[in-house]
Every structure is written in C-alpha cells, then in structure tokens.
ZAMARGU-4260 file (C-alpha; in steps of 0.2 Angstrom, whole numbers, plus 5000, padded with zeros to 4 digits):
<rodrens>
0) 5445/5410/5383 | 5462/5411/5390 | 5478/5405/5383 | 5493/5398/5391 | 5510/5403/5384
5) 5530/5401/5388 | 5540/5419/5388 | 5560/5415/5389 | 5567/5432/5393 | 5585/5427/5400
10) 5576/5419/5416 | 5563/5407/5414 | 5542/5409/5416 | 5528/5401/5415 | 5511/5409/5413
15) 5494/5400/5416 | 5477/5413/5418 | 5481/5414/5436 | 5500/5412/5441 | 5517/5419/5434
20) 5532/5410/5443 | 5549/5416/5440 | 5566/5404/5442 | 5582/5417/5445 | 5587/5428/5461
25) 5578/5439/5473 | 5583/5453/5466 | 5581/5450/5448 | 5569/5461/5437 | 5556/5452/5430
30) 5553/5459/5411 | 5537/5458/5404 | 5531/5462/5385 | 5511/5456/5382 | 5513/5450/5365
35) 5502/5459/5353 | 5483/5460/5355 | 5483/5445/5371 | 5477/5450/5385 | 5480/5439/5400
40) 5482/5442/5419 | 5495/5433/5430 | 5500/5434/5448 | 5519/5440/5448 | 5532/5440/5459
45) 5542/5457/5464 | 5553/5466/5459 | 5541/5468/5443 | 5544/5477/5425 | 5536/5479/5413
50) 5539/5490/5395 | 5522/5495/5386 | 5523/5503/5367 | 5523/5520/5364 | 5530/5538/5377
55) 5525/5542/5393 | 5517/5557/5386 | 5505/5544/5378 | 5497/5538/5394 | 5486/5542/5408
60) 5488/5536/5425 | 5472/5533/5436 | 5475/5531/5456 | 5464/5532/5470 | 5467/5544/5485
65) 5468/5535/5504 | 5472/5550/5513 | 5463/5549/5528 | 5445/5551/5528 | 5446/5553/5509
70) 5448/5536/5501 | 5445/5531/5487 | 5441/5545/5475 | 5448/5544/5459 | 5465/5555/5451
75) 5467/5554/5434 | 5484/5561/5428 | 5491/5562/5407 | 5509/5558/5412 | 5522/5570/5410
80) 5540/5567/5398 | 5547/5563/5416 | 5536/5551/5420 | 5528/5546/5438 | 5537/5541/5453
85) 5531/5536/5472 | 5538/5526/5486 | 5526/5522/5500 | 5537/5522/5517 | 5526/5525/5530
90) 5524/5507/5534 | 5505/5506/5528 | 5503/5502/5509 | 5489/5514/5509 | 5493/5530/5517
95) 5495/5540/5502 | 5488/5532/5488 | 5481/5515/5484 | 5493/5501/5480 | 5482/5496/5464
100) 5486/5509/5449 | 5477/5508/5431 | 5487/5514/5416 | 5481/5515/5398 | 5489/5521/5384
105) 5477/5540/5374 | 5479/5532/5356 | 5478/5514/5357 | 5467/5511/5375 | 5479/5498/5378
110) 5485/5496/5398 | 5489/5489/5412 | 5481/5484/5430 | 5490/5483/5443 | 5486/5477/5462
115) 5497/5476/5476 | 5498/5460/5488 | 5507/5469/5501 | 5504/5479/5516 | 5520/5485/5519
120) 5531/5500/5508 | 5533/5498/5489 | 5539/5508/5475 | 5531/5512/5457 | 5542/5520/5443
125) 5534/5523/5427 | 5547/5529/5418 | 5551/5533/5399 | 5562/5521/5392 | 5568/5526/5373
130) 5552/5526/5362 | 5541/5514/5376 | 5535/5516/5393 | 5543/5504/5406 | 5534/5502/5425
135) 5545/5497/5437 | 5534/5491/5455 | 5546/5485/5469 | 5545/5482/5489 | 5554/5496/5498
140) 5564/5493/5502 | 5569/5484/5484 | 5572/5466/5484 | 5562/5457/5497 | 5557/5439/5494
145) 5539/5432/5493 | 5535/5426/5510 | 5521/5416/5506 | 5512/5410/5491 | 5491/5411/5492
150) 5485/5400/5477 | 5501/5405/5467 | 5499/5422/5471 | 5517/5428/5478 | 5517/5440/5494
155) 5525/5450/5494 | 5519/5453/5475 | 5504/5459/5464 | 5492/5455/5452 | 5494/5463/5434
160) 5482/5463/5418 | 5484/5469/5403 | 5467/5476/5395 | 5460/5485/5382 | 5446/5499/5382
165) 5438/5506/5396 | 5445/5504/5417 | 5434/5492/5419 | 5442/5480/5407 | 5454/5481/5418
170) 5451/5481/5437 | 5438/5468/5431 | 5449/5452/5431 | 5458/5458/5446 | 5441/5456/5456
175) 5437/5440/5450 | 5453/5435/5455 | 5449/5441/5475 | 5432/5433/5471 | 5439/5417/5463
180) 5455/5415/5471 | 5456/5422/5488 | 5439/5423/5496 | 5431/5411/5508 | 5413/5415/5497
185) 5406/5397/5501 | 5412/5396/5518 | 5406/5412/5522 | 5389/5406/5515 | 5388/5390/5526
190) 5393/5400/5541 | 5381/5412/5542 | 5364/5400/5534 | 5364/5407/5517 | 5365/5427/5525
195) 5382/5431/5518 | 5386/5446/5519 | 5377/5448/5534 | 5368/5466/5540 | 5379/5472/5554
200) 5377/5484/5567 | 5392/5492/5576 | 5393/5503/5591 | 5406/5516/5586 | 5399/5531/5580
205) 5386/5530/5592 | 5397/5535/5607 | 5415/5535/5603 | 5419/5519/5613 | 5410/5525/5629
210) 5393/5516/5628 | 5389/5504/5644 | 5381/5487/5644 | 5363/5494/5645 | 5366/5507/5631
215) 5372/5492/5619 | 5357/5482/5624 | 5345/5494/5619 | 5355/5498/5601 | 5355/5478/5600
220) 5334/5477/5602 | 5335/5492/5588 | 5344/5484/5577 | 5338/5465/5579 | 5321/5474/5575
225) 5323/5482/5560 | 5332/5467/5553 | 5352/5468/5557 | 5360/5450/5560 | 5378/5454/5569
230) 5377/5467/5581 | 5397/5472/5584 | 5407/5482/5602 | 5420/5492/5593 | 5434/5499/5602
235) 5434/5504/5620 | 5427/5490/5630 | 5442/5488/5637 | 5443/5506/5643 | 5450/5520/5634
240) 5451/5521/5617 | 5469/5524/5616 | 5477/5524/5634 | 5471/5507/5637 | 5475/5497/5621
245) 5485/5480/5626 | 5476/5475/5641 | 5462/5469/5632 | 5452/5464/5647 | 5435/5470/5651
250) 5432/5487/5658 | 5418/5483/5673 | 5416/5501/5676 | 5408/5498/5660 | 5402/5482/5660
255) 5401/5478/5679 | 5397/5459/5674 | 5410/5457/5659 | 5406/5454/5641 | 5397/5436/5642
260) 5381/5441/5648 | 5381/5454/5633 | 5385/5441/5618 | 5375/5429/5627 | 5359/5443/5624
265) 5363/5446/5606 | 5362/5431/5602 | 5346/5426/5612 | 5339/5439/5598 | 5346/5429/5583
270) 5363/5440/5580 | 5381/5435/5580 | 5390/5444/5591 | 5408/5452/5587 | 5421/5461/5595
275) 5436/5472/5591 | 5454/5473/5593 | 5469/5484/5589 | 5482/5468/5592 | 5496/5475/5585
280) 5498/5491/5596 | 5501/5493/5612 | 5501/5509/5626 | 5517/5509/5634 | 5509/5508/5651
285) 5500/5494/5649 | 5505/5478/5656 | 5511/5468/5643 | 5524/5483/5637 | 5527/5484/5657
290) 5533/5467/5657 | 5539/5464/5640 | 5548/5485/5637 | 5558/5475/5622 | 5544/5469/5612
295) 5541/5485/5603 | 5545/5487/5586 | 5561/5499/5585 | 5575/5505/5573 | 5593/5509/5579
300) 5584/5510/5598 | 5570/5521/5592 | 5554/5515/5592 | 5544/5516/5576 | 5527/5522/5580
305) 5522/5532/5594 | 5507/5523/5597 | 5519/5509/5603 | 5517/5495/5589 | 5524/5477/5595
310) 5535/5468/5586 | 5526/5453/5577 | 5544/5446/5570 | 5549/5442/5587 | 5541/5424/5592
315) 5535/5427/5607 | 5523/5443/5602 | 5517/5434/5591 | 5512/5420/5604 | 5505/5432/5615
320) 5494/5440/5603 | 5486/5423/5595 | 5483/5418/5613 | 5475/5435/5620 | 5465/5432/5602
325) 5460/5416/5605 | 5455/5419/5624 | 5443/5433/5619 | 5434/5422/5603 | 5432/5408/5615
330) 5426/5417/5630 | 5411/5428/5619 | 5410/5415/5607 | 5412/5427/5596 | 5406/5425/5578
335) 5417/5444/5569 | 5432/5448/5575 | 5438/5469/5567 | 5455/5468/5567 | 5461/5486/5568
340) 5478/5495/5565 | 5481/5515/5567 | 5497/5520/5566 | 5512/5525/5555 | 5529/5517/5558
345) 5540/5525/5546 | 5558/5523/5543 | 5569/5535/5538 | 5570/5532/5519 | 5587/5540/5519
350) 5593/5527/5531 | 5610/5519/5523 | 5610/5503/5533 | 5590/5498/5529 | 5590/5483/5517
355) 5578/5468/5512 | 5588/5458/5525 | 5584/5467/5542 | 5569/5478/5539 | 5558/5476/5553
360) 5545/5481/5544 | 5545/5467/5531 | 5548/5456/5547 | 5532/5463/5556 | 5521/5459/5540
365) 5528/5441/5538 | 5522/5440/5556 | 5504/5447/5553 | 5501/5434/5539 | 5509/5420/5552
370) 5495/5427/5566 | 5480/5428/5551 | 5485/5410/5547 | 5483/5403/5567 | 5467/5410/5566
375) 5462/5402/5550 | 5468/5386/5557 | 5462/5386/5575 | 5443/5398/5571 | 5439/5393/5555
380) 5420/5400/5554 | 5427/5415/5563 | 5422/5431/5553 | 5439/5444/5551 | 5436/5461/5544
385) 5452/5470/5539 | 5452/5490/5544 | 5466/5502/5548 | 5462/5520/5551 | 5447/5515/5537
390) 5455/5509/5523 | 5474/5511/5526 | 5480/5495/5523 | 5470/5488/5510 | 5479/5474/5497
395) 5477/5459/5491 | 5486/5454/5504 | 5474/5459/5517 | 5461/5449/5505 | 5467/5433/5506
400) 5467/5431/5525 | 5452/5443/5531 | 5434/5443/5522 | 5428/5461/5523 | 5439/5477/5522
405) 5432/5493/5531 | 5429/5505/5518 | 5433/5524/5525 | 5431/5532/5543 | 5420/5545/5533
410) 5403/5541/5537 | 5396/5558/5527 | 5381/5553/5517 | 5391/5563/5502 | 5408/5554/5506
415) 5398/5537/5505 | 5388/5539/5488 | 5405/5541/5480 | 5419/5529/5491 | 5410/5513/5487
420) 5410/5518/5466 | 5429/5519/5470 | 5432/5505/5481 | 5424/5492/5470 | 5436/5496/5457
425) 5447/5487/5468 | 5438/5474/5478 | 5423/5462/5475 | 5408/5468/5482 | 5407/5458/5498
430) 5423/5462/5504 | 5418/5481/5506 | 5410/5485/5522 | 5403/5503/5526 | 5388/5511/5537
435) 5374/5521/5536 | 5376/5534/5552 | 5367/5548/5551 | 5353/5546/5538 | 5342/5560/5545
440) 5355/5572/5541 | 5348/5582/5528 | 5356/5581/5511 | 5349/5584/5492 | 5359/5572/5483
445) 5350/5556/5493 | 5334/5556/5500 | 5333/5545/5515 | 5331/5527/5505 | 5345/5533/5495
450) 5357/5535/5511 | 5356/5516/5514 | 5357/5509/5495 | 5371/5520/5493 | 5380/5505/5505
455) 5372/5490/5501 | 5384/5491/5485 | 5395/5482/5496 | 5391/5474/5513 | 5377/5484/5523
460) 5383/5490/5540 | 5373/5502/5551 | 5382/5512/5564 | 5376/5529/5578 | 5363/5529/5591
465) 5348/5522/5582 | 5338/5522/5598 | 5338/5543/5591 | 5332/5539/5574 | 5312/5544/5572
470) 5300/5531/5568 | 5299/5533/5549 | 5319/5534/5549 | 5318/5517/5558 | 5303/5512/5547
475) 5312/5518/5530 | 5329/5508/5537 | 5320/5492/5540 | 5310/5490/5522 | 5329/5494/5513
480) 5337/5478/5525 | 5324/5470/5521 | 5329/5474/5502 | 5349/5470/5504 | 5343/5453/5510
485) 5334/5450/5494 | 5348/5456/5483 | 5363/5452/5493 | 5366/5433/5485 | 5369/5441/5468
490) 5384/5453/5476 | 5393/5437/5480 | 5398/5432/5463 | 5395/5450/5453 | 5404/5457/5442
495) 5404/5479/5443 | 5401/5490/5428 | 5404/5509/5431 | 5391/5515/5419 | 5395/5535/5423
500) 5407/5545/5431 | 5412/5544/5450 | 5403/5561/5456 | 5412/5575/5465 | 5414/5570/5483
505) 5413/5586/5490 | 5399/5595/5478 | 5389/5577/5471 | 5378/5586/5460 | 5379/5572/5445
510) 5369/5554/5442 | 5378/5539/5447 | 5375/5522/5442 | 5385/5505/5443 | 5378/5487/5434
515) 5381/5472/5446 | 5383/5458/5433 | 5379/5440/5443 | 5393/5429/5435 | 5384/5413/5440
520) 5365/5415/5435 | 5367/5431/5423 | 5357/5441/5433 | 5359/5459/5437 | 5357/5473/5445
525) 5358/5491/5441 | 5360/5504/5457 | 5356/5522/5451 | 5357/5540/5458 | 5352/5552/5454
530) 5365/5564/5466 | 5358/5581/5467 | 5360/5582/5448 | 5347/5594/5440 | 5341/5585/5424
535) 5329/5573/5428 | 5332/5558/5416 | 5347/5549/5414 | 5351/5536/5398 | 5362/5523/5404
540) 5371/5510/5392 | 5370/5494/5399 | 5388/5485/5395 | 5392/5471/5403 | 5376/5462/5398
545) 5374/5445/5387 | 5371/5452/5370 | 5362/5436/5365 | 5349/5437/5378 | 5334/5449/5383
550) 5330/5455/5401 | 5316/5456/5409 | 5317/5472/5420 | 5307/5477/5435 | 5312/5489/5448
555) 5315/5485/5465 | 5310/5500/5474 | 5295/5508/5465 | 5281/5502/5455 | 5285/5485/5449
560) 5282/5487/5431 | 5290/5474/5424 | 5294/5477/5404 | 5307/5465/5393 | 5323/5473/5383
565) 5335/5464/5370 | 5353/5465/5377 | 5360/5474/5360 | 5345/5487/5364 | 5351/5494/5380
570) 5369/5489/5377 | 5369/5501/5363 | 5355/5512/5364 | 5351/5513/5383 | 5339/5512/5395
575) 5329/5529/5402 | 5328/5532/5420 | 5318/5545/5427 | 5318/5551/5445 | 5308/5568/5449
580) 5316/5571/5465 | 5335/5576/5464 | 5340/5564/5479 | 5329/5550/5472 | 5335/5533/5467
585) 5334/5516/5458 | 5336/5499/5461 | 5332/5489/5445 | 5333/5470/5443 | 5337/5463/5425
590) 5334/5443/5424 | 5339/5436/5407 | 5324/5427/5396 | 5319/5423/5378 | 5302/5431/5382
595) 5292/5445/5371 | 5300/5462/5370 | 5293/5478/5375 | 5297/5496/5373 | 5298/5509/5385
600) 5307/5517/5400 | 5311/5510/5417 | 5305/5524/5428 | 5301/5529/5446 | 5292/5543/5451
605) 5288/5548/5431 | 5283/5568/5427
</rodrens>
C-alpha cells in the first residue's frame, strides 16, 4: 500500500500515489530525493530533477531505439564519469530514442522510471553531481508550461517511479497508470460488445495505397471470414500517397461510387469500418495550402517541414481540420479513425531567438491536444489509433487522447517477435497495435502459428493481400483469431512480466517469454517462444504470480493437459517448457485455485 507524504524543498509539494503538483514559477527546478526505502510514483510537472545516491559510474541506463523501422529494441548503457546527455529537436519526441528512460543503480538496484507526456522536443541530463547522480528532464526548449492537466497528470510532463530490483519494478507502475488513469478501457468495451481490442484488418501493405473498391471488397470477405471485426482503408483513398494529402476527398478513379457503398459493405459483414488521415500535413499544391499559403507552420519565413505541416496554433487550422474530420466520420459512419503523422519539423537548436514563449512547435502540440479533445467531445465511441511513421510519436501524451499506438512500420516476422517485448515495457497491452503481413514467408524462429501469437501480445491486426494466403495459411490464421478472442479480455487489465531476455532483432536465435498477469481476476498468461534457439527446453520462473495460491495450468495451443502448481514452486523453481521444433511456441493459461498439486512439466510437442 502506498503512502502519502509532504516534501518541503523551498517550494511547496504535495504527493498522493498518483499526482505531484508543484506551487512556484515555470521555470523553477523541481528537486526530488525518494526518502529511504519508499517507493512511490507521481505525475510531475517539468522542468524536473532529481538527485539519486551514489556516482554516475554506479548506474545503467536502459533506453529504447525509435529509429525508423527499428523501434523498440532495448540499449543498455553503464554510464560513463560524464554522464549522459540528449536533446530530442526534431519536433517528434521519438525520432531518436524513446521518451521513457529506466535507470538503476549496479550495487543497490535502486532506480528510477521515467515517461514522457509530451510529443514535442525534450531534454534528459544525467549528470554527476559531487558524490550522487542528479537527472535533469526538461522541454526544449526549457521552461514551457503544462498546457493541460489529464487526471493530474501535467502535459507537458512525465511520470516518474522509483523502484527497486529488476525493469519491471519499474515500468510496471507506469502502465498501470496508462491502464488506470488514462485509457478509455470500459468505454472501449461497451463500444465494441465486449470485443475490445478488436481484430483489425488494414489495407496498407497489401498495395501501398493503390487498391480499388473491388480489391478491398474481396480482402474484406477474407477477413470477415477468418474472423476479423474492423477492416481499415489506410492511406491513399484520396489519391496519391503523398502528392495528394490535404484534399481529403475521395479519389473516383478509385472508387468510382465514393467511400459509402464501401463501409456500407463492411458492415453488412459484421465489421467496423475505419479510415485514415494524415491531418496535420498538407502538399503545397493542394487546395487548402492553395487558398490558405499562410497556414503552414514556419520559422523566420521558412517552413519547417518539407512535407508541408499546417499550423495547429493558428485557430482557423485548427477549425478546418476538426470540420474535414468530422465530415469524413459522419459521411462513413466510421467506427476507427488512424490518425497519422510523417514528418520532422526541426528547429535549428542553435537558433538564439527560440524560447518557451513563441516556439511554434510547443504551439502546434497544444493545438493537437485541442483537436484530440473535439473529437473526444463531439465522437465519443469513435475508435483513434495514434501512429507516426510507426511509433515516432509515442508518449503519454499520445495515450491519454488516442486508444491504440501503432507499434513499428517493420512488419518482418523477426522485427515483430522482439518490438512488442519492448513496447510493452512502455504501454499497456491494448494500446499496442501491430500486424501479421506475410506469415508464409519462411522463417526458423516462428513457425506459422507463432507469426500471429508473436502480435496478439498487444492488439492483433492483420495487414497484405490475404486473398494470396494458401488455404492452410488462411486456415492456421483463423484458428489463432479465434484464439486472441478467447484471451483478449485478460490483456485489458494485465500486468507484463519479461521473464527472459528481449532476443536479437536481427539474428533471434534465443527463447522468449512474457507473463501477462490479469490484475482483476489473477488470471494469467504465459506467451513463450522458443525463437530459433537450439536447446529444446526452457525453465521459466514465474514472478509476478500470487505466492499464496496454486495455478492450475493448461495450455492453450496443444494438448490441454491440464496439471496444478503452488505459486512458490514455479516462482522459485520454475516451470519446464518443451517445444521440439525451433520456431514452436506456447500459449499457456494459469487460473489461480486451492485445488490438488501435481508434478510435472507444461509441454507441447514432448521428445
């Protein structure tokens, strides 16, 4: 149980499990010092500090790559004497590396989580500081006031916990707090009938944009049959990819009768029916920039992104884009909308006259959340998935007004077993989208069942031309839908445990395994790969489990040979899984009871 507490440190805060105000100036430090052997996590305002015991040299620094295509994967650094320092200036918080940075002191295994709530630049400074360790997180640039505030948490601002032991002591409490705080989890249930997340299929990698209204019919009876529920037109229905984005009209070279006859087949077949949208760019020839050359975003005359980026601090953008929006969710009654955004708009960091008081990029953000928010109000069961060149633009800021982030544009079956490990370091579960594309590519490190469980660790999404998948792929797809359905109410309230290693993203050649701990009903599940590895036996400590209960286990994708465990058993001993094929894996179900006890091992596939 958590404690509340008053720290007085020259300006005055209050902590409660969930909110740290602070009373002073914008451009006051906040100084933090966890008081011995209390852990606690708090929503913080920014500029944030923060001095831990102990040199620099004393501690590790874990990040996560978002470089294009390569999100992520997990970087694990002992600090130097000098430290670490990065300022994020492209005008996406996650162009470099993810705002969300895990620090734990060698000796102690104390640390510090900390998550971004900003999409916008930011600065981290961990510096030495005499014989401690001060981190230093601030906007960028510094001294830019909280805009808003989402159930007390500050945007611009972050979410810190201190921890003890392993990483996932601390990211834990971060994601309950998305979970808990933030996300829409029981509206989203009574919006789609109990189905949250839903089983998507999306058009994108299938054609690139170019598919007609006849190809996304056939895709659509596909994927109604084998059991998909929200069948989504990505970009370029309104023409080219790239040349055309602002019109955001209907391109009848393509779809010679428009959209409506299209969502109006979907959902004839049962599925919700969603669109995307790149709002916030523009091509400089379309009509909107025609008419309106001065909405652009620009510095000193120059405009910021050369894929033409409007200006959401300016009014009257941002009334135009909630109207285009709301023209197009009420003409397609659209049930998803995938709110895009790819481009950079960097400025000059060296610039002397940029400050907290005319940044445009600041400005631009503070708009976004004013256009998130009319479509809160006015669409309330509108679905919105957060994605910017994959996962470029990921925060808690992005979580508290969307309800699913796109993972990575990697769609490799490799890249996927090891992005959604990373990702739910970060996030809940739900709110990591990602799709099976090509699942009859061969691959040694997962078999073709594998190449779907390796996304239903996060919300399930199909994506390529499926009217080209054979009939057992087809078949192979349907049974393991059929399978996330089953599972998919105990993702909404779990809880993650990173039993092994992440695996080499390029080269997987080790087991992976993650325990999905059901906060509500103490259920679990236990998602194991085997990845290509050569032993054929893995023993997997189950921490995270309720050391007073036993669990009945039966696996959910062999032969259901149900046996019962005590908790301190496989907590501290283990549980044996064998799988005789390299690219096999498991998918185990652990229910807690007071039953008899057995002995043995959970296997599928057994020598």
């Amino acid at each position: 149980m958590r404690r509340m507490f008053l720290f007085m440190v020259g300006v005055c805060i209050t902590f409660s499990p969930f909110i740290l105000q602070r009373a002073g100036g914008a451009d006051a430090v906040t100084p933090i010092r966890p008081p011995p052997k209390i852990l606690t996590t708090a929503a913080v305002k920014l500029p944030l500090s923060v001095v831990l015991p102990g040199p620099v040299t004393d501690y590790v620094l874990r990040t996560f790559s978002s470089d294009w295509a390569e999100e992520w994967y997990i970087k694990q650094r002992v600090l130097p004497a000098t430290g670490f320092s990065f300022t994020e200036s492209s005008g996406r918080s996650d162009e470099h590396i993810k705002p969300f940075w895990l620090l734990r002191n060698l000796k102690t295994r104390r640390g510090i989580a900390i998550s971004l709530a900003w999409c916008g630049n930011w600065q981290l400074h961990i510096l030495p500081d005499g014989p401690s360790t001060r981190i230093v997180v601030n906007t960028f640039p510094p001294g830019e006031k909280p805009y808003i505030f989402v159930r007390g948490m500050p945007i611009p601002g972050a979410v810190i916990d201190y921890f003890h032991g392993n990483w996932d002591n601390g990211a834990q409490p971060i994601t309950r707090f998305i979970r808990d705080k933030l996300l829409r989890t029981k509206d989203m249930v009574r919006i789609t009938h109990g189905r949250w997340p839903l089983v998507q299929y999306n058009d994108w990698y299938a054609a690139d944009g170019r598919s007609d209204e006849k190809t996304l019919l056939r895709y659509a009876r596909i994927a109604r049959k084998i059991g998909c529920e929200l069948f989504v037109v990505d970009g370029g229905w309104y023409g080219h990819n790239s040349r055309d984005l602002g019109k955001w009209a209907v391109d009848r070279k393509k779809f010679p009768r428009g959209l409506r006859d299209l969502a109006r087949a979907v959902r004839g077949m049962g599925m919700k029916f969603g669109l995307w949208i790149e709002i916030e760019c523009a091509n400089p020839q379309s009509p909107v920039a025609r008419r309106h050359p001065d909405w652009f975003l620009s510095w000193h005359g120059r405009r910021l992104s050369n894929r033409a980026l409007l200006n959401f601090g300016n009014p009257k953008v941002r009334a135009w884009a909630e109207a285009a929006i709301s023209r197009l969710v009420t003409q397609y009654k659209l049930a998803y909308l995938k709110m895009d955004f790819n481009t950079n708009f960097p400025i000059p960091t060296h610039s002397r006259t940029l400050n907290a008081s005319n940044d445009p990029v600041y400005k631009h953000y503070c708009g976004l959340i004013d256009v998130w928010r009319y479509i809160r109000r006015k669409f309330p069961n509108l679905i919105v998935e957060n994605c910017s060149s994959g996962s470029l633009r990921a925060t808690l800021m992005s979580s508290a007004f969307s309800d699913t982030n796109w993972i990575s544009d990697n769609i490799s079956n490799k890249a996927n077993y090891v992005m959604m490990y990373g990702a739910t370091y970060m996030f809940s579960p739900t709110t990591c989208s990602h799709w099976t594309v090509r699942p009859q590519h061969a691959n040694q490190a997962l078999d073709l069942a594998a190449k779907f469980q390796v996304n239903m660790l996060g919300m399930l999404g199909l994506s390529g031309d499926i009217s080209k998948w054979n009939a057992r792929t087809l078949s192979v797809a349907a049974r393991e839908i059929a399978l996330y359905k089953k599972i998919r109410p105990m993702l909404r309230h779990a809880t993650v445990y990173h039993l092994t290693n992440q695996a080499n993203p390029w080269h997987p050649q080790t087991w992976q395994a993650m325990l999905y701990v059901d906060d509500s009903t103490g259920q679990a599940l236990l998602f194991v790969f085997r990845g290509g590895a050569k032993s054929s036996s893995m023993n997997l400590r189950l921490r995270g489990l309720d050391r007073s209960k036993s669990y009945n286990i039966v696996s959910l994708t062999g032969p259901a040979n149900a046996k019962v465990y005590p908790a301190g058993s496989l907590i501290y001993h283990g549980l044996e899984i064998k799988l005789s094929s390299a690219g096999d894996s498991e998918l185990l179900e652990l229910t807690p009871t007071h039953g008899a006890i057995g002995k043995g091992a959970a296997s599928r596939h057994p020598h």
